[in-house]
Each structure stands twice: as structure tokens, then as C-alpha cells.
C-alpha positions in Angstrom: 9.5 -17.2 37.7 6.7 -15.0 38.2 4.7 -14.2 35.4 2.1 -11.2 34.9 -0.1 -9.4 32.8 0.9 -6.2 31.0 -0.3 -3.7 28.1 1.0 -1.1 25.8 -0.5 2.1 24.6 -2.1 2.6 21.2 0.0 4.7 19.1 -0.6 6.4 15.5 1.7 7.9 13.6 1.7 9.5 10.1 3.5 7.6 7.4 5.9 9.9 5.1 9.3 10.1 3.2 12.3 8.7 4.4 14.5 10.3 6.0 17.4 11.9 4.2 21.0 10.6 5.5 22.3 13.8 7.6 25.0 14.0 9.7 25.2 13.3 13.1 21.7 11.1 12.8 21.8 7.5 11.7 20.2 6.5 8.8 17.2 4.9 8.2 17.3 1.2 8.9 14.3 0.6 6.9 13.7 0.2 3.9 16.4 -2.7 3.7 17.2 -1.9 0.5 15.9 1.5 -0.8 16.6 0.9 -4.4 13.5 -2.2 -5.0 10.7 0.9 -4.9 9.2 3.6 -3.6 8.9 4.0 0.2 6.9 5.4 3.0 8.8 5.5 6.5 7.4 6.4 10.3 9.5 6.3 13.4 7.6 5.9 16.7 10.6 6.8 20.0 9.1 3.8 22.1 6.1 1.2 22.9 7.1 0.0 26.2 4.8 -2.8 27.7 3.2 -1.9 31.0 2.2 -3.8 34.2 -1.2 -3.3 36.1 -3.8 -0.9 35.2 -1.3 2.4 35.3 2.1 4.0 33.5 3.9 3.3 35.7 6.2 0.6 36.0 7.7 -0.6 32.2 8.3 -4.1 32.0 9.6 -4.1 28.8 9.7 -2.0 25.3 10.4 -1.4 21.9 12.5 1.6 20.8 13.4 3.5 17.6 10.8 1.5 16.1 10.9 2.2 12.1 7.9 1.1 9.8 8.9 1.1 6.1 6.1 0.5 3.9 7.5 -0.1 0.1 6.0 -0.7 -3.0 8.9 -2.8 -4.9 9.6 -2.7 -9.1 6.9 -6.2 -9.1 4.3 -4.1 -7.5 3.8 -6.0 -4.1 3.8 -3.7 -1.3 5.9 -5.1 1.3 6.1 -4.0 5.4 9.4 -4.1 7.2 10.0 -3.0 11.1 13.4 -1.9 12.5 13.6 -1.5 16.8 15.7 -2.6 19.6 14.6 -4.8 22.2 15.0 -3.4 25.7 15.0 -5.7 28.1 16.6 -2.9 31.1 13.5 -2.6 32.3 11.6 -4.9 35.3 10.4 -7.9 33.1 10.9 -9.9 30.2 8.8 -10.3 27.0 8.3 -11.2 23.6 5.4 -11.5 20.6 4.9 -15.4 20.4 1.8 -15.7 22.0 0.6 -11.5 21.5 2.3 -10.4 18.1 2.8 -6.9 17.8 -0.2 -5.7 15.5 0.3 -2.9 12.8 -2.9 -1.6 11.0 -2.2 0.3 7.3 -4.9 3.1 6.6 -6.2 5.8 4.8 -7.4 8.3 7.2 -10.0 6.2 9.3 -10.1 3.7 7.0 -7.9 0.3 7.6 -6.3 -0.8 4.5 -4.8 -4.3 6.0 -3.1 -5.5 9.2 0.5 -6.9 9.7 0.8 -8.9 12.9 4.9 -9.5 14.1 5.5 -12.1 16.2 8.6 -10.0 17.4 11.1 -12.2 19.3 12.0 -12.5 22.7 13.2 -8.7 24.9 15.5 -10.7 27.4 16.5 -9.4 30.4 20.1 -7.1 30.9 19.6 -7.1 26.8 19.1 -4.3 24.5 18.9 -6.3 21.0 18.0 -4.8 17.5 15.2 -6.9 15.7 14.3 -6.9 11.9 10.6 -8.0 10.4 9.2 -8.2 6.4 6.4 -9.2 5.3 4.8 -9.3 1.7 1.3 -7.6 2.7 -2.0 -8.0 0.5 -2.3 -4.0 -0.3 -2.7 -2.8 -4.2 -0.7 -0.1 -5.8 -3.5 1.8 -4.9 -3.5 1.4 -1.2 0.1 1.4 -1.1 -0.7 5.7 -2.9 -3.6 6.0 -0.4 -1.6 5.0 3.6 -1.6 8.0 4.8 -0.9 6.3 9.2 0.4 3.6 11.2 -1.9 2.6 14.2 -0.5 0.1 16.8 -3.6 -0.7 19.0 -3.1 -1.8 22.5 -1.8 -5.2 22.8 -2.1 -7.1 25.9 0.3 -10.0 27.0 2.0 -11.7 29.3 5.9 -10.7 30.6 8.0 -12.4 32.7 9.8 -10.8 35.9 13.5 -10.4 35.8 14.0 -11.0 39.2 16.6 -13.9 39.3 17.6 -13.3 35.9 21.8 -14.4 35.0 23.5 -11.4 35.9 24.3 -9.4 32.9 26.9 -7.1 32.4 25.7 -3.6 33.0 22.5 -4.3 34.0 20.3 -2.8 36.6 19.7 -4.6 40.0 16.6 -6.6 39.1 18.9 -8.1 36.2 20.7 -10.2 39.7 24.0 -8.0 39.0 
């Protein structure tokens, strides 16, 4: 199995309401459970994770990724991630050794950090993943998030070549 090194690009996004359901769009998958507070949603299309020093060649990514920050009835502010895992790209990865890392703030100002030890992107697989966790922000900083940042993260993937062929998948995926 040949292994290499790969990176993603940073990516900031502003945090506001969620969505409202509409036709023809899916709904929010985050907050779980709307109804425990008040919530702030973002939506970042994609964080794919690239091989050498270029753009060009996805190994793997993370799609329709949906941050939820919600301040529940107790007053703990709680983080939750919705994306799919896709793995139809050259490589193989997953957050075990590199978690994904998700910075809170207010303006420039970091509020607290989140790190997701998402789970493995296989290979031929395009897999939907879920992620809470109870952060340490106050009713205050929970009024105050204004952005998401995800900084770069680099890690290690896996190729694909050789995978078990999977139903559907490209070439690389050994169907």
C-alpha cells in the first residue's frame, strides 16, 4: 500500500441562521435536534485533501460539510459536524492521527478550538459522518461567533490503487 503525504486548504466561513426547510433542498442535518436551543449553522461545499505541493490531484474529501454551533436550555454550547466521506477520489484517508480542526471566533479573535477525529474516507465509498462535542465557550461567546476557520491540516492518505473493487467506482477503486 503506498502511502503519502497530503494537505487541505484553509477555509472560513461565516456562521448564521439555519436554514429554513424549502422545497427541493434537504434540510439541515445539523443541529440534531433543533428544539434543545438556539443555533448557528455554516455549510462549507467541500475540503478535499490534496497530494504534493499543488491542487491538483484530490486524494480524498469532505463534502456538504455542516457546522452547527448550539447553545442548549443548560447553557453549554455544544459543536456538531454533518459531511459525507468521499472516498471516489485517488486515495484513502481518515482523522485518527490529523483530526479535522475547527476554530470558533469573533472576528479575528479565536474563541476555542474543536478537533474531530473524523473516521475513515474508504475507497469506492461515499459515507455520511456525524460529530458532537460539548465545547468550553460561555453564553457569551456562544452571542459573540461570528466564523468558522478550518486551517490547513496535513496528513497522511493512503492510495487506492488495489483497493476491493467496489461497485461503481472509478478505475483506481480495481473495478
Amino acid at each position: 500500500m503506498q502511502m503519502f503525504q497530503c494537505r487541505s486548504e484553509p477555509q472560513l466561513i461565516s456562521l448564521g441562521r439555519v436554514p429554513p426547510r424549502t422545497p427541493g433542498r434537504s434540510d439541515a442535518q445539523v443541529p440534531h435536534d433543533p428544539e434543545k436551543g438556539e443555533s448557528r449553522h455554516a455549510h462549507i461545499s467541500h475540503l478535499y485533501f490534496y497530494s504534493g505541493s499543488s491542487f491538483s490531484d484530490p486524494v480524498y474529501g469532505l463534502l456538504d460539510i455542516e457546522i452547527a454551533l448550539q447553545q442548549r436550555r443548560d447553557e453549554d454550547v455544544w459543536l456538531e459536524i454533518y459531511c459525507v466521506g468521499d472516498g471516489y477520489q485517488s486515495g484513502r484517508g481518515s482523522g485518527a492521527e490529523q483530526p479535522l480542526i475547527v476554530e470558533i471566533l469573533h472576528g479575528e479573535r479565536k474563541l476555542t478550538t474543536v478537533a474531530w477525529n473524523y473516521p475513515d474516507v474508504l475507497c469506492g465509498h461515499f459515507d455520511p459522518m456525524y460529530f458532537e462535542a460539548k465545547t468550553d465557550l460561555s453564553p457569551r461567546d456562544f452571542q459573540a461567533a461570528d466564523r468558522i476557520s478550518l486551517p490547513e491540516i496535513r496528513t497522511v492518505a493512503a492510495s487506492c490503487s488495489g483497493a476491493a473493487p467496489t461497485f461503481g467506482a472509478p478505475g483506481a477503486h480495481g473495478h
